[in-house]
LUMPAKOL-868658 format. One record per residue (C-alpha): residue number from 1; x negated, y negated, z. Coordinates in steps of 0.05 Angstrom, whole numbers, plus 5000, padded with zeros to 4 digits. Example, Ala and Ser with C-alpha at 12.3 -4.5 7.8 and 13.67 -1.06 7.14 Angstrom:
2
<site><resi>1</resi><xx>4754</xx><yy>5090</yy><zz>5156</zz></site>
<site><resi>2</resi><xx>4727</xx><yy>5021</yy><zz>5143</zz></site>
//
This chain:
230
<site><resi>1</resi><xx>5805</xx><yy>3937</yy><zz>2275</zz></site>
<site><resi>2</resi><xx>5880</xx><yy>3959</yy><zz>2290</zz></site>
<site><resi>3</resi><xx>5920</xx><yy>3912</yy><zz>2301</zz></site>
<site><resi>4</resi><xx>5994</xx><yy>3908</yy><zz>2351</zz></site>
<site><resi>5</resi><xx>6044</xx><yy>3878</yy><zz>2303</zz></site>
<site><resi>6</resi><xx>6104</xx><yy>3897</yy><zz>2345</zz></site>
<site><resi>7</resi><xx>6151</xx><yy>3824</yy><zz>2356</zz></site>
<site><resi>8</resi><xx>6163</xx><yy>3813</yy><zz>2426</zz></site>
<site><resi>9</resi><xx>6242</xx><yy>3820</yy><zz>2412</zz></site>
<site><resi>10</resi><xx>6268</xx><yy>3830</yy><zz>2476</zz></site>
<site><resi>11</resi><xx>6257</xx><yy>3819</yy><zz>2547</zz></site>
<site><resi>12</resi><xx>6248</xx><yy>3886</yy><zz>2571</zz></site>
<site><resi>13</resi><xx>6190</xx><yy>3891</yy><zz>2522</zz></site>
<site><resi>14</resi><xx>6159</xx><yy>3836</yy><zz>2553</zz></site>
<site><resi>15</resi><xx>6167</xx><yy>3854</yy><zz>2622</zz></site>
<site><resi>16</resi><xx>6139</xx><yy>3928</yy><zz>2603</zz></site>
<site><resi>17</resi><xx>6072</xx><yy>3888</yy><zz>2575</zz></site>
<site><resi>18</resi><xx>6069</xx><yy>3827</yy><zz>2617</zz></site>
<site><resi>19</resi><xx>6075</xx><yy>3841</yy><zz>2689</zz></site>
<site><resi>20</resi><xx>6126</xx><yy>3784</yy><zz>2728</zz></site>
<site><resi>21</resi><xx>6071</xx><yy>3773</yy><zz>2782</zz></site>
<site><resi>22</resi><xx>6015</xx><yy>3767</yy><zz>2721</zz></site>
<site><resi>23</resi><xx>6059</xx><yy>3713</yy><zz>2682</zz></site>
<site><resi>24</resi><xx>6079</xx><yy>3672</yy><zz>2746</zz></site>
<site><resi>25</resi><xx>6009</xx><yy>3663</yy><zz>2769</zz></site>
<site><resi>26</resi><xx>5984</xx><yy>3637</yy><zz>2686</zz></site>
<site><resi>27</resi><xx>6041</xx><yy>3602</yy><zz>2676</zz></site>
<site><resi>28</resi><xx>6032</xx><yy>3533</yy><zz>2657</zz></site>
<site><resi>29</resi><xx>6058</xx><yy>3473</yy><zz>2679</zz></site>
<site><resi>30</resi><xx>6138</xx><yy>3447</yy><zz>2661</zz></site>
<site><resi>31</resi><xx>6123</xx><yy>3385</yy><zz>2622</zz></site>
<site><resi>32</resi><xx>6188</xx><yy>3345</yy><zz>2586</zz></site>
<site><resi>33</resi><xx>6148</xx><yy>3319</yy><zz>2514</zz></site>
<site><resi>34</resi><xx>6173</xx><yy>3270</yy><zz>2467</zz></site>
<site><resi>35</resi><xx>6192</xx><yy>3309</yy><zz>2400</zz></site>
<site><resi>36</resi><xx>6169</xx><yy>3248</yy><zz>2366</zz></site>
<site><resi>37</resi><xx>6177</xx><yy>3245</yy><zz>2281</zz></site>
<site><resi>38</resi><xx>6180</xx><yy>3314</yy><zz>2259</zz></site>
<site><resi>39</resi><xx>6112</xx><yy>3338</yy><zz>2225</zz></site>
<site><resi>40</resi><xx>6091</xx><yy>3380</yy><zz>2155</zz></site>
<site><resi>41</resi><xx>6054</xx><yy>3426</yy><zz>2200</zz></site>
<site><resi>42</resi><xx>6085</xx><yy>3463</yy><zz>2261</zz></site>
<site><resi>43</resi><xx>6018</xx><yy>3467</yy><zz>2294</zz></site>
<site><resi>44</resi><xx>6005</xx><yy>3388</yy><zz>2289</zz></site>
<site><resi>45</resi><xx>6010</xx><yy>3352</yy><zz>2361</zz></site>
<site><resi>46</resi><xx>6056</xx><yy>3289</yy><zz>2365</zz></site>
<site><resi>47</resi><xx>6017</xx><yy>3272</yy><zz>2424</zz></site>
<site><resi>48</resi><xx>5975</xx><yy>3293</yy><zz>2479</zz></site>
<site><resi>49</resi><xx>5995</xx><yy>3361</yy><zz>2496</zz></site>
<site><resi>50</resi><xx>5963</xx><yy>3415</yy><zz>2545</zz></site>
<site><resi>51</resi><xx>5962</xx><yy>3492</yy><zz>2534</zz></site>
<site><resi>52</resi><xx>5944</xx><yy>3551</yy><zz>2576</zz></site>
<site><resi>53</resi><xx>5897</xx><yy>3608</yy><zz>2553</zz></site>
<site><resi>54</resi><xx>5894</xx><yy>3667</yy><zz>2582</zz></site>
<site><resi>55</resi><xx>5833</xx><yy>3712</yy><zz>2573</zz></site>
<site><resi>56</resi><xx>5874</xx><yy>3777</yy><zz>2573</zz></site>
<site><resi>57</resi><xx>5916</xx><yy>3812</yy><zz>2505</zz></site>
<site><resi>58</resi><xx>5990</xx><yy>3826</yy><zz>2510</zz></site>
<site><resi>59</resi><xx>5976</xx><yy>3901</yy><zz>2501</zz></site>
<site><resi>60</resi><xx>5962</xx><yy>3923</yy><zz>2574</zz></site>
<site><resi>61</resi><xx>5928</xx><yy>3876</yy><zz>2595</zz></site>
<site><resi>62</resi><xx>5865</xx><yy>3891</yy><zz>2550</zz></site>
<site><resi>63</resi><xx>5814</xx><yy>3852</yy><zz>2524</zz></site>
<site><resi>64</resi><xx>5845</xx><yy>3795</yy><zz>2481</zz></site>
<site><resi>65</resi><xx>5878</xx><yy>3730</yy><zz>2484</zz></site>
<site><resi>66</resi><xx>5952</xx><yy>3689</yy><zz>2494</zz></site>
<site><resi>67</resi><xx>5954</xx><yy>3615</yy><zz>2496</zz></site>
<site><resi>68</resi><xx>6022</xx><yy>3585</yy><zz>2522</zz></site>
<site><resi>69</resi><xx>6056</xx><yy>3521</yy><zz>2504</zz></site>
<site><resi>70</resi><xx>6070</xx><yy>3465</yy><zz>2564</zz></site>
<site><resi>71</resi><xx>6140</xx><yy>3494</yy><zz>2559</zz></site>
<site><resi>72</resi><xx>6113</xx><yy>3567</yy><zz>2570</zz></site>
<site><resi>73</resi><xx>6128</xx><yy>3595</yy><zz>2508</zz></site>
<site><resi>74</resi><xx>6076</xx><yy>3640</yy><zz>2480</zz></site>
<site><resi>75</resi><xx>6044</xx><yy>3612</yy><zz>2410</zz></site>
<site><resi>76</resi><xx>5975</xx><yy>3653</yy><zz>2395</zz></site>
<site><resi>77</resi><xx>5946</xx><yy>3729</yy><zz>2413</zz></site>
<site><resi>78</resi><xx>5893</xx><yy>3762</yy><zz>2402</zz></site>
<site><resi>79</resi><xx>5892</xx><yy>3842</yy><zz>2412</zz></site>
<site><resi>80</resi><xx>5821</xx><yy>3876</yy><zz>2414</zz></site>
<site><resi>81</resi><xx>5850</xx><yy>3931</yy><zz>2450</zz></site>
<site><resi>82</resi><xx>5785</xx><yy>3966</yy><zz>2484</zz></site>
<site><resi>83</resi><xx>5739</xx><yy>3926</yy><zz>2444</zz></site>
<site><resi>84</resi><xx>5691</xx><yy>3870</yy><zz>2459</zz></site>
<site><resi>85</resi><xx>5650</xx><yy>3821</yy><zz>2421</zz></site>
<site><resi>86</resi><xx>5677</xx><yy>3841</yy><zz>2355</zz></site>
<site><resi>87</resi><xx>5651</xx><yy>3825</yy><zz>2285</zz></site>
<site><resi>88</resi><xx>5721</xx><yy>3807</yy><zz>2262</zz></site>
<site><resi>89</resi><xx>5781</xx><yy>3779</yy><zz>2299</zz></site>
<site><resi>90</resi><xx>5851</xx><yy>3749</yy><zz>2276</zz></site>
<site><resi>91</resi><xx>5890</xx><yy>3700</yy><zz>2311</zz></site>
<site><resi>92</resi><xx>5958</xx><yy>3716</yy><zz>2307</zz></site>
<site><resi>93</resi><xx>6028</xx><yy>3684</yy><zz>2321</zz></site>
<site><resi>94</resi><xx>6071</xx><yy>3720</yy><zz>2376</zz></site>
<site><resi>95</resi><xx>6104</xx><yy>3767</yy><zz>2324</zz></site>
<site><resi>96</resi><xx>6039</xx><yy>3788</yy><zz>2301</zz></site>
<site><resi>97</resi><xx>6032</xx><yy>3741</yy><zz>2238</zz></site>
<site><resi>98</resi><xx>5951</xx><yy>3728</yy><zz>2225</zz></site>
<site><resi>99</resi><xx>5944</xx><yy>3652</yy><zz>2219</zz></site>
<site><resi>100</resi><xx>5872</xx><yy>3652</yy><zz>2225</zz></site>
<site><resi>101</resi><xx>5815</xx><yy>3708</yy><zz>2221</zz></site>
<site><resi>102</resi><xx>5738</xx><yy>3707</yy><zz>2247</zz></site>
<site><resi>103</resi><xx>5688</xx><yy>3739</yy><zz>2218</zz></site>
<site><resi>104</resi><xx>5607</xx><yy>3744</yy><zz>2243</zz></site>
<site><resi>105</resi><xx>5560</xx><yy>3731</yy><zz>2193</zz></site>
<site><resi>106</resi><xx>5486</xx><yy>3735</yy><zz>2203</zz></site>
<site><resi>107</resi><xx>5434</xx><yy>3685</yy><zz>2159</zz></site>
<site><resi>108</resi><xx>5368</xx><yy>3679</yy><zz>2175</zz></site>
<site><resi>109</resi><xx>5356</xx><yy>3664</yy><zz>2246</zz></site>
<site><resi>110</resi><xx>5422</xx><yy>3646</yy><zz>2263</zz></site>
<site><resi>111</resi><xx>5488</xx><yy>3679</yy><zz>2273</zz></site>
<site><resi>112</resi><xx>5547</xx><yy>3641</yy><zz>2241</zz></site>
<site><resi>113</resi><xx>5619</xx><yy>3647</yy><zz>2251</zz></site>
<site><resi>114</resi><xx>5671</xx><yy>3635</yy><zz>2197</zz></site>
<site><resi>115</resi><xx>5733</xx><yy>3627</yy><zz>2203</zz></site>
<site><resi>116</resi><xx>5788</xx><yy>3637</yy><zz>2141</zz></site>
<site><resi>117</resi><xx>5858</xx><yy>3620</yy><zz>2142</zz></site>
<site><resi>118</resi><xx>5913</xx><yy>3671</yy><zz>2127</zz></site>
<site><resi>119</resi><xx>5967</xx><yy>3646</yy><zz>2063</zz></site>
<site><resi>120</resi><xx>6012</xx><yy>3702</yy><zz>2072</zz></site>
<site><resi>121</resi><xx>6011</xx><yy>3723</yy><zz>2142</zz></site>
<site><resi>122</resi><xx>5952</xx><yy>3785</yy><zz>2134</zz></site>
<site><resi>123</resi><xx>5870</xx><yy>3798</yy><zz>2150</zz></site>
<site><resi>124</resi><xx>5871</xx><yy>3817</yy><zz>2065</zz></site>
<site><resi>125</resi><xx>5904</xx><yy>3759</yy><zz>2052</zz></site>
<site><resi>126</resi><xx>5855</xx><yy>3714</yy><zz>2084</zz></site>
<site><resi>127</resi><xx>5821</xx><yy>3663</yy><zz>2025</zz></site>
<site><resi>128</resi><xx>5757</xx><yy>3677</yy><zz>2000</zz></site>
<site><resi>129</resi><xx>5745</xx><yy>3600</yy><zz>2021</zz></site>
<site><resi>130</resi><xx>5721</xx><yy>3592</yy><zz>2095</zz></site>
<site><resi>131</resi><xx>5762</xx><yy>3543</yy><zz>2134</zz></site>
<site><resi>132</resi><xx>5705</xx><yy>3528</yy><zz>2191</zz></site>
<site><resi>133</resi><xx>5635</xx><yy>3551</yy><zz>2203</zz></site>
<site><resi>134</resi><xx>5597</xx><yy>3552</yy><zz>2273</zz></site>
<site><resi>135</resi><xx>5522</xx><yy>3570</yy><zz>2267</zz></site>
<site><resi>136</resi><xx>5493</xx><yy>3592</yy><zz>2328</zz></site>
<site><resi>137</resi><xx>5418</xx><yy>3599</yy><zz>2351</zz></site>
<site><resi>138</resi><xx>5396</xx><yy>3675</yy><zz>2367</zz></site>
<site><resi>139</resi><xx>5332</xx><yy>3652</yy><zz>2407</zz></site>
<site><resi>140</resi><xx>5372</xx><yy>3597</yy><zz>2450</zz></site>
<site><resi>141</resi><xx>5379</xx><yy>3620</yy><zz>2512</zz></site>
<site><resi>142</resi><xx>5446</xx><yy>3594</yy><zz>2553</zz></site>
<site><resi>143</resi><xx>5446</xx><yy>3569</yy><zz>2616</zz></site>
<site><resi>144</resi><xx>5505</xx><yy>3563</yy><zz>2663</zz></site>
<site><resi>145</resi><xx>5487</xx><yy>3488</yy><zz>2689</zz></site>
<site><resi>146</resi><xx>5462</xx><yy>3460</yy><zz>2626</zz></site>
<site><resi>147</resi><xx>5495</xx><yy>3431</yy><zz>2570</zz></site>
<site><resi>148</resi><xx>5488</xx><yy>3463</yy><zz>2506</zz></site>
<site><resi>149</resi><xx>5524</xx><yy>3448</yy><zz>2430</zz></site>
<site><resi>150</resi><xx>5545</xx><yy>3480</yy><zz>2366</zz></site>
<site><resi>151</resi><xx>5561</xx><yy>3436</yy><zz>2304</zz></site>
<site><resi>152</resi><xx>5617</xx><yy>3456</yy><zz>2264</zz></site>
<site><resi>153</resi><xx>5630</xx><yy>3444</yy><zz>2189</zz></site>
<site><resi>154</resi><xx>5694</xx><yy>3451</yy><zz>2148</zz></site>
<site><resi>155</resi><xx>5706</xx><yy>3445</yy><zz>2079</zz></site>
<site><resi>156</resi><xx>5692</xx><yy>3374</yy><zz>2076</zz></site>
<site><resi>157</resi><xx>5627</xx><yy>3386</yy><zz>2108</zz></site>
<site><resi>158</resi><xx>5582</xx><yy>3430</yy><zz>2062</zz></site>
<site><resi>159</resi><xx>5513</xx><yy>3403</yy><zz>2081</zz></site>
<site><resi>160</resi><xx>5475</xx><yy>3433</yy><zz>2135</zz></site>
<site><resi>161</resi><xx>5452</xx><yy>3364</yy><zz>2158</zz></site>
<site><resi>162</resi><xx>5524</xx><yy>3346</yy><zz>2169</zz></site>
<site><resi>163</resi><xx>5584</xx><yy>3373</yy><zz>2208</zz></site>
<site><resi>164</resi><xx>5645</xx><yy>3355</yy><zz>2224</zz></site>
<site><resi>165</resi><xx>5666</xx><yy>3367</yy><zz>2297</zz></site>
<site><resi>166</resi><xx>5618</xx><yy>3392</yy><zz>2351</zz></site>
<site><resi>167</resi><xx>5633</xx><yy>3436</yy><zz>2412</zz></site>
<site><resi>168</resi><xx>5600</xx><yy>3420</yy><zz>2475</zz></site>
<site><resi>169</resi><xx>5592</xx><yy>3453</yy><zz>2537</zz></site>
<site><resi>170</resi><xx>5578</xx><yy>3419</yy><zz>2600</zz></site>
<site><resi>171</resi><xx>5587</xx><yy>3479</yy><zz>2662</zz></site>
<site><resi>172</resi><xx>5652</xx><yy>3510</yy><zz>2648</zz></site>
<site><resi>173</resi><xx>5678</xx><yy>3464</yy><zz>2610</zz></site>
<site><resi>174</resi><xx>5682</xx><yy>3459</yy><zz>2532</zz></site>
<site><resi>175</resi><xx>5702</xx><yy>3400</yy><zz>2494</zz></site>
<site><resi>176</resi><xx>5704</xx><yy>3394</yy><zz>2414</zz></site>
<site><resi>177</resi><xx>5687</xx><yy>3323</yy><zz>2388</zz></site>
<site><resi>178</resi><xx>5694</xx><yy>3300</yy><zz>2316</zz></site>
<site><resi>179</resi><xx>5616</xx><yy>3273</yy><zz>2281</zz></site>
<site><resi>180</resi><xx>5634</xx><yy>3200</yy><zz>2306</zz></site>
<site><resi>181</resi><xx>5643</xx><yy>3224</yy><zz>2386</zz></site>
<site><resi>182</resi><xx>5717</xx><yy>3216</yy><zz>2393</zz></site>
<site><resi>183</resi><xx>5745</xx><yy>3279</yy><zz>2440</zz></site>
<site><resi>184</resi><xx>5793</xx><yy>3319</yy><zz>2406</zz></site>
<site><resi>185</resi><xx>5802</xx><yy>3374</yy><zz>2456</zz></site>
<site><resi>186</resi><xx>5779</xx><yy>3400</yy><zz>2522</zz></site>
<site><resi>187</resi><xx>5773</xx><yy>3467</yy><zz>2555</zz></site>
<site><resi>188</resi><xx>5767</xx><yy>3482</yy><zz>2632</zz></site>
<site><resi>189</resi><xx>5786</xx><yy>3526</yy><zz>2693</zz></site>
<site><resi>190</resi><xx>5859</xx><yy>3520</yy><zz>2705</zz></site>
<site><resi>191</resi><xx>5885</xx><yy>3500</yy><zz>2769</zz></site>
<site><resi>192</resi><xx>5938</xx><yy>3500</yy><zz>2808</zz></site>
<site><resi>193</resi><xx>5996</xx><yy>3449</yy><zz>2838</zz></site>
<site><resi>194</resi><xx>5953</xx><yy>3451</yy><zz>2895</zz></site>
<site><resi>195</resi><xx>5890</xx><yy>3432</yy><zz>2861</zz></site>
<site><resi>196</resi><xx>5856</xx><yy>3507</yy><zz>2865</zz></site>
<site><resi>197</resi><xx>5827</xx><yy>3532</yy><zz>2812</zz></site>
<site><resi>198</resi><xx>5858</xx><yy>3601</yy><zz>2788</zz></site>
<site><resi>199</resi><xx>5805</xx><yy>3657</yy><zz>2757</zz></site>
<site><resi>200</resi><xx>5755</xx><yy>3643</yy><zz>2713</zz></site>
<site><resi>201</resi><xx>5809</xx><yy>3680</yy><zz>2658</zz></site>
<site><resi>202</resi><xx>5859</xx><yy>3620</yy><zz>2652</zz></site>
<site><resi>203</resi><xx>5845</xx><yy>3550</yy><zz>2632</zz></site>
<site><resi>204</resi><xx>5880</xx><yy>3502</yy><zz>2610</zz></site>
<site><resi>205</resi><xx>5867</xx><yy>3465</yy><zz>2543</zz></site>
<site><resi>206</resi><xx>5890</xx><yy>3392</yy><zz>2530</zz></site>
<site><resi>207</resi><xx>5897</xx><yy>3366</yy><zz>2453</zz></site>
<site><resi>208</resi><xx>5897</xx><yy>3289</yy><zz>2429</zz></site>
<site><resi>209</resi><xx>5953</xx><yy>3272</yy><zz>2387</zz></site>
<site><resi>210</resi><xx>5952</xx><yy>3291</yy><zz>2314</zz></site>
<site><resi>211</resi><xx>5913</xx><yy>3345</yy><zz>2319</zz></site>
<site><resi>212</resi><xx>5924</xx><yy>3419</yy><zz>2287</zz></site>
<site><resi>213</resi><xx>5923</xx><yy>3460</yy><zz>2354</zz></site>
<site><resi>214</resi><xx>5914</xx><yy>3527</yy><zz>2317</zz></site>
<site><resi>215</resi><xx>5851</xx><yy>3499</yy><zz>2280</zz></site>
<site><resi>216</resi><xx>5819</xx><yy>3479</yy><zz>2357</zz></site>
<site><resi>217</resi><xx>5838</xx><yy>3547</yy><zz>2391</zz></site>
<site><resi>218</resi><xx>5800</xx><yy>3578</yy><zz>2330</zz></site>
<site><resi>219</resi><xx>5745</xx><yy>3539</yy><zz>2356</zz></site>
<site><resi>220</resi><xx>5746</xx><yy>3560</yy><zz>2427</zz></site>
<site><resi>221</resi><xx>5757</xx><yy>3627</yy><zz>2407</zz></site>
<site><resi>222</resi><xx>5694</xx><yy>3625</yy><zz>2367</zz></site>
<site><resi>223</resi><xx>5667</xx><yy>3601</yy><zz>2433</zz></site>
<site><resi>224</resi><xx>5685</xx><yy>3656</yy><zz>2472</zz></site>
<site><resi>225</resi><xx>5653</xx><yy>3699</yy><zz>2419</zz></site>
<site><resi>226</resi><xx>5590</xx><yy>3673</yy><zz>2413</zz></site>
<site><resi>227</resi><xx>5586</xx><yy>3671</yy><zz>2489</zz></site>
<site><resi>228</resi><xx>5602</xx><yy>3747</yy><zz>2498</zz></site>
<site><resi>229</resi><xx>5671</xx><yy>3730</yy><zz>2539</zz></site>
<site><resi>230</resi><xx>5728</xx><yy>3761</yy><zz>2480</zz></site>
//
């Protein structure tokens, strides 16, 4: 998979990509946050903090992703160009730096999704080690009112009859829980000052406080994966 490594230097770059009416209408919300301590990891929350994804790449308006900070700034991207449903996809930075790629394996009855972290900033670079794992039932078949789950393990978590965090749908709206129940994160339909909600292509994801945001939008990227939608 080719992949747009081109830094967003300058502003007529980003207007040639990212149409002015397009941005306006995903933008998210102007929120003042608390800097707080200063943390080890730039992608650790100080507090609760809300994002906007947007279902769309960079590059045209293709298939893809960008998540936005509550201050508007532009933090993650995925490029798939023309594809969809891919068997490998990298999360990237804004200038193109792979922080985390997912790969499709297939065991048995199930379909799993790993997802390896990037040391140096590359897809080859990515450790041998996976970082998460989301297994995923080929005969389950989803429904848009019910509720439905996928168990997540991580390093810590190497038994099958254990996991870690769990995602959970409920409608249109995700939310990943760590094994004891506590909500981490939530996904859903983005909406406006106004209280309408904007296309089923922007949502808005809120993150608890000391949380590594880049680890929880590999999650819902997984999601989307496994549900056909990136």
């Amino acid at each position: 998979m080719q992949i747009f490594r081109r830094p967003c230097e300058t502003k007529a770059w980003q207007n040639r990509i990212c149409p002015a009416e397009t941005m306006v209408k995903i933008h998210p919300d102007r929120k003042t946050l608390s800097t707080g301590e200063e943390t080890s990891s730039p992608y650790l929350t100080t507090e609760k903090e809300s994002f906007t994804i947007w279902m769309k790449s960079l590059v045209f308006n293709t298939n893809g992703c960008t998540v936005f900070d509550s201050k508007g700034n532009i933090i993650y991207r995925v490029d798939n160009y023309n594809s969809k449903s891919c068997r490998e996809v990298d999360l990237m930075d804004l200038h193109g730096r792979v922080l985390l790629t997912l790969r499709r394996q297939k065991f048995g009855l199930f379909k799993t999704w790993e997802g390896y972290r990037s040391p140096t900033g590359t897809a080859e670079s990515a450790t041998n080690l996976d970082y998460f794992r989301v297994k995923n039932n080929m005969f389950k078949i989803p429904s848009k009112d019910s509720s439905s789950s996928y168990r997540v393990t991580t390093g810590s978590c190497r038994n099958d009859e254990e996991y870690c965090y769990k995602m959970v749908t409920r409608g249109s709206s995700l939310g990943i829980e760590e094994s004891c129940g506590r909500l981490v994160a939530e996904v859903k339909r983005k909406q406006s000052r106004n209280g309408l909600e904007l296309g089923d292509d922007v949502l808005t994801m809120m993150v608890e406080s000391q949380v590594d945001h880049s680890f929880i939008i590999g999650l819902v990227l997984t999601h989307s994966l496994i549900n056909c939608k990136l």
